[in-house]
N, CA and C atoms as an extended XYZ file, in Angstrom:
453
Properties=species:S:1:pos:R:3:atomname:S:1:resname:S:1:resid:I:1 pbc="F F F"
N       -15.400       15.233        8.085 N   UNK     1
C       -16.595       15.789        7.496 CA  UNK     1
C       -16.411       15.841        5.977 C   UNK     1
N       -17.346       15.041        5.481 N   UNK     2
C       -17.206       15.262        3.569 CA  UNK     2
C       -17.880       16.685        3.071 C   UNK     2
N       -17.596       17.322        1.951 N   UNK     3
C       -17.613       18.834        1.213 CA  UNK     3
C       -19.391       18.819        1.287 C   UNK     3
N       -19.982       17.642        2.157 N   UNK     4
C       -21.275       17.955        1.923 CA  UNK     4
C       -21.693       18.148        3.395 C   UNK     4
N       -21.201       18.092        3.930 N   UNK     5
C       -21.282       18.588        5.636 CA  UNK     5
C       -21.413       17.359        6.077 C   UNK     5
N       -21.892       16.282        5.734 N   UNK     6
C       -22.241       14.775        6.540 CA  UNK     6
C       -20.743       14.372        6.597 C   UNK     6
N       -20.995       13.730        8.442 N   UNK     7
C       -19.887       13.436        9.225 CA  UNK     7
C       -19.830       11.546        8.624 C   UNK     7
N       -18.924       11.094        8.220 N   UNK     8
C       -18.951        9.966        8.427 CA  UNK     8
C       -17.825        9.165        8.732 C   UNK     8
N       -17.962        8.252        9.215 N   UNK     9
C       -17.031        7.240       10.284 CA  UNK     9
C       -15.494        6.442        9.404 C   UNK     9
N       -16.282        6.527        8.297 N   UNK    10
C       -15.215        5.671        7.218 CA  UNK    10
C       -14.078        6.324        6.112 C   UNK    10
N       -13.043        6.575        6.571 N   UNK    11
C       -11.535        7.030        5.813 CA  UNK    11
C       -12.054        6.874        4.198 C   UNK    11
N       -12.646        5.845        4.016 N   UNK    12
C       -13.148        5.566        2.449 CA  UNK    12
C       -13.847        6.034        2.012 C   UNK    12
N       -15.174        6.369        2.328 N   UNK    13
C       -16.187        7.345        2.224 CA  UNK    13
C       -15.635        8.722        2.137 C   UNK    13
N       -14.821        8.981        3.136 N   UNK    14
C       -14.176       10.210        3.104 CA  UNK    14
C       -13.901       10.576        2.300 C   UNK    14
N       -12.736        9.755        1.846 N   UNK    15
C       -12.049       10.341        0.425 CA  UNK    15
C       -12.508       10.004       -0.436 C   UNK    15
N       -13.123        9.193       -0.921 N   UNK    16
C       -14.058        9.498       -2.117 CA  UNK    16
C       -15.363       10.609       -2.391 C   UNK    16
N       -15.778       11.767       -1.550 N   UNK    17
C       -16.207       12.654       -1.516 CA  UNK    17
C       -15.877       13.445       -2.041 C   UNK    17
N       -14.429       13.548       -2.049 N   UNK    18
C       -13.574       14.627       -2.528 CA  UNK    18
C       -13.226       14.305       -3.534 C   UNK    18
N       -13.710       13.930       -4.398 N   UNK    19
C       -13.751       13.881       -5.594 CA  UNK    19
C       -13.432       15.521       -6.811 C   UNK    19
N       -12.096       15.424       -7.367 N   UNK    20
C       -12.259       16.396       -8.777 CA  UNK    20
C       -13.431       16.714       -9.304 C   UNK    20
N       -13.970       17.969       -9.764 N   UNK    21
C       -14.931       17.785      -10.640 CA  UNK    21
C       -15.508       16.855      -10.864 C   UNK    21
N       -16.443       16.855      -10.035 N   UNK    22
C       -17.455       15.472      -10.311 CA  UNK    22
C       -18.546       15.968      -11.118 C   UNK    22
N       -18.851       17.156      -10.876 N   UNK    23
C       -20.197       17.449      -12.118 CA  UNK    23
C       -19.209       18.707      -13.558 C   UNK    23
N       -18.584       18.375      -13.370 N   UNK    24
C       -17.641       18.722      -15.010 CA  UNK    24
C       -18.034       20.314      -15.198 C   UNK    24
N       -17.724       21.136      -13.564 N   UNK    25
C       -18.164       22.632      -13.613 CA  UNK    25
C       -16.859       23.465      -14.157 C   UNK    25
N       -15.967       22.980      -14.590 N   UNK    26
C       -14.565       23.720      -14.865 CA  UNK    26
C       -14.577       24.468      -16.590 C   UNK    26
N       -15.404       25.392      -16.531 N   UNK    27
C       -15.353       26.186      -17.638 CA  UNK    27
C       -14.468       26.137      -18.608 C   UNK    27
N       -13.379       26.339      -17.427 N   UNK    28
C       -12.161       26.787      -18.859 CA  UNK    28
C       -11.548       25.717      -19.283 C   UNK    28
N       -11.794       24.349      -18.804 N   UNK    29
C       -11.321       23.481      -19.742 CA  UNK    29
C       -12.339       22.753      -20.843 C   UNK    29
N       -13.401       23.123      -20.616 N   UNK    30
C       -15.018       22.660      -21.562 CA  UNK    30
C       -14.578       22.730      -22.879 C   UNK    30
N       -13.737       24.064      -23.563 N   UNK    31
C       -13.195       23.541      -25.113 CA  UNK    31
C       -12.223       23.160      -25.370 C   UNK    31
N       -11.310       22.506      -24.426 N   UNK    32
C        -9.912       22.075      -24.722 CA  UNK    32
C       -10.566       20.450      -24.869 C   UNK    32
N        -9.782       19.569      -25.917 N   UNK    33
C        -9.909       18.236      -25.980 CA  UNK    33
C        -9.641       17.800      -25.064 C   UNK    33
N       -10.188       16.212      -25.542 N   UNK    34
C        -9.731       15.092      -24.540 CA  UNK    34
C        -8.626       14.970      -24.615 C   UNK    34
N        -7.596       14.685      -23.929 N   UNK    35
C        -6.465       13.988      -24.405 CA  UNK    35
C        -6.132       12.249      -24.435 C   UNK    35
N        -5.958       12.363      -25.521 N   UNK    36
C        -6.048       10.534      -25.328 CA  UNK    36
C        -4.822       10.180      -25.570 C   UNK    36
N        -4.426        9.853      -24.240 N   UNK    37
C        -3.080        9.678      -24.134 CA  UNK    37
C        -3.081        8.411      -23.750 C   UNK    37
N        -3.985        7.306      -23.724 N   UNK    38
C        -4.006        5.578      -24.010 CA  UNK    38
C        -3.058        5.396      -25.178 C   UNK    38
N        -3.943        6.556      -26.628 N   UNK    39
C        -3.359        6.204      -27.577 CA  UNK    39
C        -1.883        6.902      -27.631 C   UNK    39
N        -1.578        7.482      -27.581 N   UNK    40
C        -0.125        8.765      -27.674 CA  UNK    40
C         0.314        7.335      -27.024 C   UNK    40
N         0.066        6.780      -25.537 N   UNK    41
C         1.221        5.862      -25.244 CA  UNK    41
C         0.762        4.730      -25.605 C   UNK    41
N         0.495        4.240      -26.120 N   UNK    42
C        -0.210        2.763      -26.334 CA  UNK    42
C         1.059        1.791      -26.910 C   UNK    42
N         2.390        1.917      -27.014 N   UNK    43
C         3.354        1.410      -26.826 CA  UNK    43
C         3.840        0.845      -25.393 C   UNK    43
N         3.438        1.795      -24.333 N   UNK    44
C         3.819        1.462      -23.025 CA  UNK    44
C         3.019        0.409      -22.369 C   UNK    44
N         1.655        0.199      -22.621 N   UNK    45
C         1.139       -0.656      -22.359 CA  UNK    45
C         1.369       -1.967      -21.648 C   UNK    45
N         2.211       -2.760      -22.222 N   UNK    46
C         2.728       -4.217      -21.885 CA  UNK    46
C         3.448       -3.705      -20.701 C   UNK    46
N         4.305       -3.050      -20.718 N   UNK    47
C         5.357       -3.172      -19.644 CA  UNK    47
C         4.572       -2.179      -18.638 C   UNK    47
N         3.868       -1.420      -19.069 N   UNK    48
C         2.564       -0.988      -17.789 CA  UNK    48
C         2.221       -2.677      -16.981 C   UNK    48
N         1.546       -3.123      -17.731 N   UNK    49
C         0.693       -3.936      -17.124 CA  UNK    49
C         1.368       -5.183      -16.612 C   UNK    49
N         2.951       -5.000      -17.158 N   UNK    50
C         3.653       -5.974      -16.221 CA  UNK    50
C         4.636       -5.707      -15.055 C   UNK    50
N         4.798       -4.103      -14.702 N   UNK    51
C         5.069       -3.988      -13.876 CA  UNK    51
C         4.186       -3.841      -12.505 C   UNK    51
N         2.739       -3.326      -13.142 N   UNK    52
C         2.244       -3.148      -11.754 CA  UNK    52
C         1.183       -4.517      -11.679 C   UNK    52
N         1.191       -5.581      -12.379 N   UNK    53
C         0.590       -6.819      -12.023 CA  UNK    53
C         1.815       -7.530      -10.864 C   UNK    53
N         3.117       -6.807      -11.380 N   UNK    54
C         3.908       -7.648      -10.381 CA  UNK    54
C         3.773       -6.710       -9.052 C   UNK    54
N         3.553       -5.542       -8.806 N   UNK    55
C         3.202       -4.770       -7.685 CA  UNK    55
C         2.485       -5.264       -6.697 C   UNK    55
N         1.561       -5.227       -7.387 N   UNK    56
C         0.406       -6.276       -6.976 CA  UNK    56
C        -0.140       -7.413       -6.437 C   UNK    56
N         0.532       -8.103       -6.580 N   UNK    57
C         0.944       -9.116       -6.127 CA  UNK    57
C         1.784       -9.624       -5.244 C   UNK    57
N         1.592       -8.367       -4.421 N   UNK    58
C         2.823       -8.088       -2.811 CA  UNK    58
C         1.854       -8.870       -2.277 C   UNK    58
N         2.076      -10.084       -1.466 N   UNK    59
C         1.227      -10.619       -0.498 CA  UNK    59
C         0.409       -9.618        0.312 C   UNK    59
N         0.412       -8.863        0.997 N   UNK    60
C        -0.281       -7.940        1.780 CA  UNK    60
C        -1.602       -7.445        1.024 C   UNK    60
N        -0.947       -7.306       -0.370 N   UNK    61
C        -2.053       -6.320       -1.203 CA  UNK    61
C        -2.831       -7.664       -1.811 C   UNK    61
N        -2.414       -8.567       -1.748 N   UNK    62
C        -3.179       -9.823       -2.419 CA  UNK    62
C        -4.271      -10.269       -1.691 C   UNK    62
N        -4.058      -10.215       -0.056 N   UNK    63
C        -4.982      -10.509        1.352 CA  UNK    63
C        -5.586       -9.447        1.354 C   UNK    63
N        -5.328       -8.490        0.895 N   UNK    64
C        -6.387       -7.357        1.125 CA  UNK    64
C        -7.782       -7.436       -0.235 C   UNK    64
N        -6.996       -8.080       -1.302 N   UNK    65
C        -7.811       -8.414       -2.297 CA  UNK    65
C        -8.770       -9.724       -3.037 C   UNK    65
N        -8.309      -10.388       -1.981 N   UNK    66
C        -9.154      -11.840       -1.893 CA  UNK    66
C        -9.638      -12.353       -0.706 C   UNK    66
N        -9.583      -11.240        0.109 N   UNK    67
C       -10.241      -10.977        1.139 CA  UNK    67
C        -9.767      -12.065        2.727 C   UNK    67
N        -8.573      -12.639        2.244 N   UNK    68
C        -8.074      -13.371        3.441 CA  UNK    68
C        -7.066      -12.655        4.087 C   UNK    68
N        -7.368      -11.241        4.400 N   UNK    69
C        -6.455      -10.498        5.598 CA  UNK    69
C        -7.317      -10.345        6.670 C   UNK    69
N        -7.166       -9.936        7.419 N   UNK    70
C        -7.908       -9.246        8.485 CA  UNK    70
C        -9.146       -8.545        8.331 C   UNK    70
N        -8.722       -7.941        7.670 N   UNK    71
C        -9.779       -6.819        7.162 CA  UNK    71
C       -11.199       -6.691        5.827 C   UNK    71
N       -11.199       -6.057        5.561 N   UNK    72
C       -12.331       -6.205        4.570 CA  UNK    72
C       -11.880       -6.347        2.791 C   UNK    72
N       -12.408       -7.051        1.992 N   UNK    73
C       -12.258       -7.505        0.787 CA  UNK    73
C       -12.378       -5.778       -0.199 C   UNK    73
N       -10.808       -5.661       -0.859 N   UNK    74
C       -11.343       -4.174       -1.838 CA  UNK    74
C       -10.773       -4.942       -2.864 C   UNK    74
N       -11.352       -4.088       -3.884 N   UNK    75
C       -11.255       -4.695       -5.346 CA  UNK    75
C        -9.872       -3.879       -5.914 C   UNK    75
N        -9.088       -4.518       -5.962 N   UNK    76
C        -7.546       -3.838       -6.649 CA  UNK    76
C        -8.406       -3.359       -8.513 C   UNK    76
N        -9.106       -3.495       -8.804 N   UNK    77
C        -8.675       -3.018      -10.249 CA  UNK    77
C        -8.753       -1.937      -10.870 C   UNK    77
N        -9.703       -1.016      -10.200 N   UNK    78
C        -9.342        0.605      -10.678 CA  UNK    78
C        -8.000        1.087      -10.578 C   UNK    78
N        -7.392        0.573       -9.131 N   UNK    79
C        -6.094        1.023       -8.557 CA  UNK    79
C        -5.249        0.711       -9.509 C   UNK    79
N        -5.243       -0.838       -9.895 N   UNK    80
C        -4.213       -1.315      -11.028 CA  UNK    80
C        -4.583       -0.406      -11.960 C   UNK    80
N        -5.516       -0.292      -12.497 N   UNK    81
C        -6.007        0.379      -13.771 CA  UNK    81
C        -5.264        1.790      -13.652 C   UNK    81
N        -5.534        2.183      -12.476 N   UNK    82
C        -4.464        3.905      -11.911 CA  UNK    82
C        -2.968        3.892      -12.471 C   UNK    82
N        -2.578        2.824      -11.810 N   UNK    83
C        -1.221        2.371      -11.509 CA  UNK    83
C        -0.901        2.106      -13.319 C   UNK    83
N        -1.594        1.211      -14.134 N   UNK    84
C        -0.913        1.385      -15.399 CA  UNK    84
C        -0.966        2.577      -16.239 C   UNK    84
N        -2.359        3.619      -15.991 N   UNK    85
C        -2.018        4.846      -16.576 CA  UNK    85
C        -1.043        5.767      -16.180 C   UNK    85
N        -0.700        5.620      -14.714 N   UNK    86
C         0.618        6.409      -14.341 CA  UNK    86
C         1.714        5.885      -14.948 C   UNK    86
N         2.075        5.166      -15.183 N   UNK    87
C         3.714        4.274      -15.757 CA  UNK    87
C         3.338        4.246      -16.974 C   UNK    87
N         2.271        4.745      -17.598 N   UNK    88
C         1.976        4.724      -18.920 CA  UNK    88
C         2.290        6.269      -19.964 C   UNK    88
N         2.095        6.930      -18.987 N   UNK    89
C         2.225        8.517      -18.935 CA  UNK    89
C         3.414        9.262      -18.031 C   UNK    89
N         4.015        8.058      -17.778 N   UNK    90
C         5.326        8.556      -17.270 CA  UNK    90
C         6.520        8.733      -17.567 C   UNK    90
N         7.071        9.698      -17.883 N   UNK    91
C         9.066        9.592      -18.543 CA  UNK    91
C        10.047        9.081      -17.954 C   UNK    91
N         9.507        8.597      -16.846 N   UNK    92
C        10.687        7.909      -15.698 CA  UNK    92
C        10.416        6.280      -15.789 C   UNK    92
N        11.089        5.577      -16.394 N   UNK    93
C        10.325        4.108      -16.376 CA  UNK    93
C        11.053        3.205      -16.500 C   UNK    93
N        11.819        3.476      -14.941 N   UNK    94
C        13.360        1.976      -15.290 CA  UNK    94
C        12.409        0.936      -14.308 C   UNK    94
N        12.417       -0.138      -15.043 N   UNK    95
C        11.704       -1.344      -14.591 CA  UNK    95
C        12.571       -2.046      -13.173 C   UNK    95
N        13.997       -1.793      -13.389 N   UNK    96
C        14.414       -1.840      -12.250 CA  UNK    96
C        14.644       -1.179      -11.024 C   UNK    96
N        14.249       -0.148      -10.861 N   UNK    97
C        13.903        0.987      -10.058 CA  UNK    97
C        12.519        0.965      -10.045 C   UNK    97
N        11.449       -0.084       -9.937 N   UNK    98
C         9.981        0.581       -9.422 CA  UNK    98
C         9.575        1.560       -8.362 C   UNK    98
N        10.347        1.679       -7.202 N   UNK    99
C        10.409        2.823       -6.176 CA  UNK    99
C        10.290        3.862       -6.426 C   UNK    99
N        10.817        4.377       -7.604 N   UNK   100
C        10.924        5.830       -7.453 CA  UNK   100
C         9.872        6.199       -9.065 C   UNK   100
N         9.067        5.528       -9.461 N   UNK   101
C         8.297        5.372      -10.377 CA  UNK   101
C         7.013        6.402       -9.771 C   UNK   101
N         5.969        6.479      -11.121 N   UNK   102
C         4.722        7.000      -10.755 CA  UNK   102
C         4.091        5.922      -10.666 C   UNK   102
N         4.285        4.668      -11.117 N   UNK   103
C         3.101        3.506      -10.492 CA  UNK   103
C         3.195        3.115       -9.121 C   UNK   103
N         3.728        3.528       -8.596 N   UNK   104
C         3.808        3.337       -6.663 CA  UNK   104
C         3.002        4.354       -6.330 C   UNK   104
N         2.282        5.371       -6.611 N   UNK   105
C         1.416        5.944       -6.523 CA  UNK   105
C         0.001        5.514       -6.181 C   UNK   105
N        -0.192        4.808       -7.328 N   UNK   106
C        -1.524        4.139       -6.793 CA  UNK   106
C        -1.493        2.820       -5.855 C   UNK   106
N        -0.195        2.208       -5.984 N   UNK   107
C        -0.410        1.243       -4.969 CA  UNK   107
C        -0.300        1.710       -3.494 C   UNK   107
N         0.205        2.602       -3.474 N   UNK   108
C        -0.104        3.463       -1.895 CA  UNK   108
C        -1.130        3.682       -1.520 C   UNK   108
N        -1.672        4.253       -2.567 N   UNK   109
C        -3.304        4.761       -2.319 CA  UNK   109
C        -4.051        3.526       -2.513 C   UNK   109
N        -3.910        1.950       -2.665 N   UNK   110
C        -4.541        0.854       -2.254 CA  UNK   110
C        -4.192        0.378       -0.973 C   UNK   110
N        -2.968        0.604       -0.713 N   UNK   111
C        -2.557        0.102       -0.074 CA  UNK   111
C        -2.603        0.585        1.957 C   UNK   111
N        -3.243        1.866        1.473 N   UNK   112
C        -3.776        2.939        2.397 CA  UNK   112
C        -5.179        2.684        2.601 C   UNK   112
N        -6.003        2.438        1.242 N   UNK   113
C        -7.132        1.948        1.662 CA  UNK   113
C        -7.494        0.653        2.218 C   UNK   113
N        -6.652       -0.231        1.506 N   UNK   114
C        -6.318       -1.668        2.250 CA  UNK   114
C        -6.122       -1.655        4.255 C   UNK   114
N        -5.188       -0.636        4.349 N   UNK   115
C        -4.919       -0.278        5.611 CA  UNK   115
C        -6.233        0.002        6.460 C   UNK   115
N        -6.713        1.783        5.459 N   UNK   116
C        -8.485        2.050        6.463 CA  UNK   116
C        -9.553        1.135        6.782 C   UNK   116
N        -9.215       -0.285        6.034 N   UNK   117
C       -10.067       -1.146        5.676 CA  UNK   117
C        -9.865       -2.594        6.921 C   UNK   117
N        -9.196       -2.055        7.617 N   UNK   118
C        -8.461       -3.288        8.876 CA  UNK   118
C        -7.532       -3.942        8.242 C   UNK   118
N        -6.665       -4.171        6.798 N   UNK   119
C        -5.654       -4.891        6.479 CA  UNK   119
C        -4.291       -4.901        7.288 C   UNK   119
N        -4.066       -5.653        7.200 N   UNK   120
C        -2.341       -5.321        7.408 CA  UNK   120
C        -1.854       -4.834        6.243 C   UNK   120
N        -1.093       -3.844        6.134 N   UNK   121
C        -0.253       -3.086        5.165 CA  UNK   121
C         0.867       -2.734        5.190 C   UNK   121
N         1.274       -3.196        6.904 N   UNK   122
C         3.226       -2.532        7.062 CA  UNK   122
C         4.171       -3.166        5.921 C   UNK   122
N         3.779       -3.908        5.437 N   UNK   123
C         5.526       -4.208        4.386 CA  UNK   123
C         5.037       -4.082        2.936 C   UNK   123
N         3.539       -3.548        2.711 N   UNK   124
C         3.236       -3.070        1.224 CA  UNK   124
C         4.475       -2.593        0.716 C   UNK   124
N         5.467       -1.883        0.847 N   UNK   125
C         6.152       -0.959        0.234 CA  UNK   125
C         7.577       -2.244       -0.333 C   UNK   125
N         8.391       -3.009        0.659 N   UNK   126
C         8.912       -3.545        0.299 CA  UNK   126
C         8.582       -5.030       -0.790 C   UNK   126
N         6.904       -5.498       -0.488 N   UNK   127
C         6.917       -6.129       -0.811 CA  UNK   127
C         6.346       -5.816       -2.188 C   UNK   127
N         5.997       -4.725       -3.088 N   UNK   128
C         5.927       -4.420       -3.984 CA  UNK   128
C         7.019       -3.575       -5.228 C   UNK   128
N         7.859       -3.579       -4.196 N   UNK   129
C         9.056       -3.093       -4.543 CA  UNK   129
C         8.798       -1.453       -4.803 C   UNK   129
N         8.194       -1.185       -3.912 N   UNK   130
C         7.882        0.683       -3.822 CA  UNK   130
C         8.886        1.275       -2.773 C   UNK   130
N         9.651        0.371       -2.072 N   UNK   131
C        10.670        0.697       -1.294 CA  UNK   131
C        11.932        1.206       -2.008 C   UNK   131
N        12.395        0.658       -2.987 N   UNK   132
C        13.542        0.784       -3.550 CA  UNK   132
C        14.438        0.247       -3.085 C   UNK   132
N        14.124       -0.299       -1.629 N   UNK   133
C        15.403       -0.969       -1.266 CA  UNK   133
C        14.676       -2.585       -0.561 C   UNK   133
N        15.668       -3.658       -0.853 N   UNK   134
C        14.637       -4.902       -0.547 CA  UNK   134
C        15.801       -4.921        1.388 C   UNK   134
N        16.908       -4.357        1.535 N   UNK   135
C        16.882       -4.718        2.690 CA  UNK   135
C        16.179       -5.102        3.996 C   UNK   135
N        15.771       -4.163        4.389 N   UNK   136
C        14.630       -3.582        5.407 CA  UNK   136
C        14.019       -4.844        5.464 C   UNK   136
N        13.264       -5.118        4.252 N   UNK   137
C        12.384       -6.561        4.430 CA  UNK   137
C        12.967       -7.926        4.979 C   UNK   137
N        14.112       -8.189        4.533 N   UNK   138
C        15.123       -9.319        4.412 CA  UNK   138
C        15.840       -8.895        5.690 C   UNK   138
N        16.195       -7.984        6.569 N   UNK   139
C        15.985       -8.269        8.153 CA  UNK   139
C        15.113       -8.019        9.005 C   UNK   139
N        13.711       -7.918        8.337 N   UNK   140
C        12.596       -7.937        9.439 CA  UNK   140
C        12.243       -9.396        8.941 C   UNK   140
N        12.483       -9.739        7.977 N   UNK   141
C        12.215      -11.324        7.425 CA  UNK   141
C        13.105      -12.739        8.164 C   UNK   141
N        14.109      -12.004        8.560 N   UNK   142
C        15.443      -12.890        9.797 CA  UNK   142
C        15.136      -13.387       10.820 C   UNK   142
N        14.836      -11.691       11.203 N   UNK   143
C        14.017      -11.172       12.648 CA  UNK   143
C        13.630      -12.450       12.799 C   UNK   143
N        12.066      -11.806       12.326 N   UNK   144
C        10.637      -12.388       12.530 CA  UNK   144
C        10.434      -14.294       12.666 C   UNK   144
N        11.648      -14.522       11.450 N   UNK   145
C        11.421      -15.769       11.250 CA  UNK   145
C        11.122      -16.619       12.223 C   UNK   145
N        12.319      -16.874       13.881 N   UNK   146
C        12.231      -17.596       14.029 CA  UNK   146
C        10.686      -17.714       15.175 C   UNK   146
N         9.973      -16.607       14.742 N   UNK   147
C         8.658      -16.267       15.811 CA  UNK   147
C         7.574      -17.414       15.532 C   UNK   147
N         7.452      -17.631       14.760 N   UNK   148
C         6.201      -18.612       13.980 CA  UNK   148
C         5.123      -17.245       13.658 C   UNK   148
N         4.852      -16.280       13.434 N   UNK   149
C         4.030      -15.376       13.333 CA  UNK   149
C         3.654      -14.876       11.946 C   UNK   149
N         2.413      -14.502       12.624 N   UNK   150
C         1.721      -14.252       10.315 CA  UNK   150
C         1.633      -12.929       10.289 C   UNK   150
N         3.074      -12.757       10.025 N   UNK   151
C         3.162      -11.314        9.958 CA  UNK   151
C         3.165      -10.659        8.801 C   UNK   151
């Protein structure tokens, strides 16, 4: 049930209901500035947008975004757009450790909607490197191989 009493069928709908302040009723922040923290980080930028373009580009999340998975066609670019303001605004930012980053954040939350959406999504995590560890993949990748399967 969305905060407006209507029942509806779709995980997506859902959560986009629940939306923060959508009509900007929060008093006590009305005289505090914006914070523009594009600019404060606007150094981080590049390596924002090159870590989570490579995120992104997990096969799973790619079929979910050009619409040759199973499921229904979603548009990755707010999410990316999520995903570089988190790693943009983040103090934790070893490029070799993406796992334990704030830009795996939003690719979950695509990658979840990708899921509500009929995708396949089980190896989003390794194949974006939100796992932290590439094992897991590389023996379900052994496994699987000799199946012929489009997994």
């Amino acid at each position: 049930m969305r905060w407006t009493g209507d029942v509806v069928n779709s995980a997506a709908k859902f959560g986009d209901s629940w939306r923060i302040d959508r009509g900007k009723k929060c008093k006590k922040m009305e005289d505090e500035p914006d914070w523009e923290w594009a600019k404060d980080f606007a150094d981080r930028q590049p390596a924002a947008a090159k870590i989570c373009n490579k995120m992104f580009d997990a096969p799973q999340l790619v079929a979910c975004a050009t619409g040759t998975g199973y499921g229904k066609q979603l548009d990755p670019k707010p999410y990316k757009d999520a995903c570089i303001a988190d790693y943009m605004r983040s103090d934790f930012l070893p490029e070799e450790m993406p796992g334990l980053n704030m830009a795996c954040v939003a690719v979950q939350s695509y990658a979840e909607r990708c899921g509500n959406l009929a995708n396949k999504n089980h190896l989003w995590r390794e194949e974006s490197g939100c796992a932290g560890e590439t094992e897991e993949k590389e023996q379900f990748e052994q496994f699987i191989g000799g199946f012929d399967c489009d997994f």
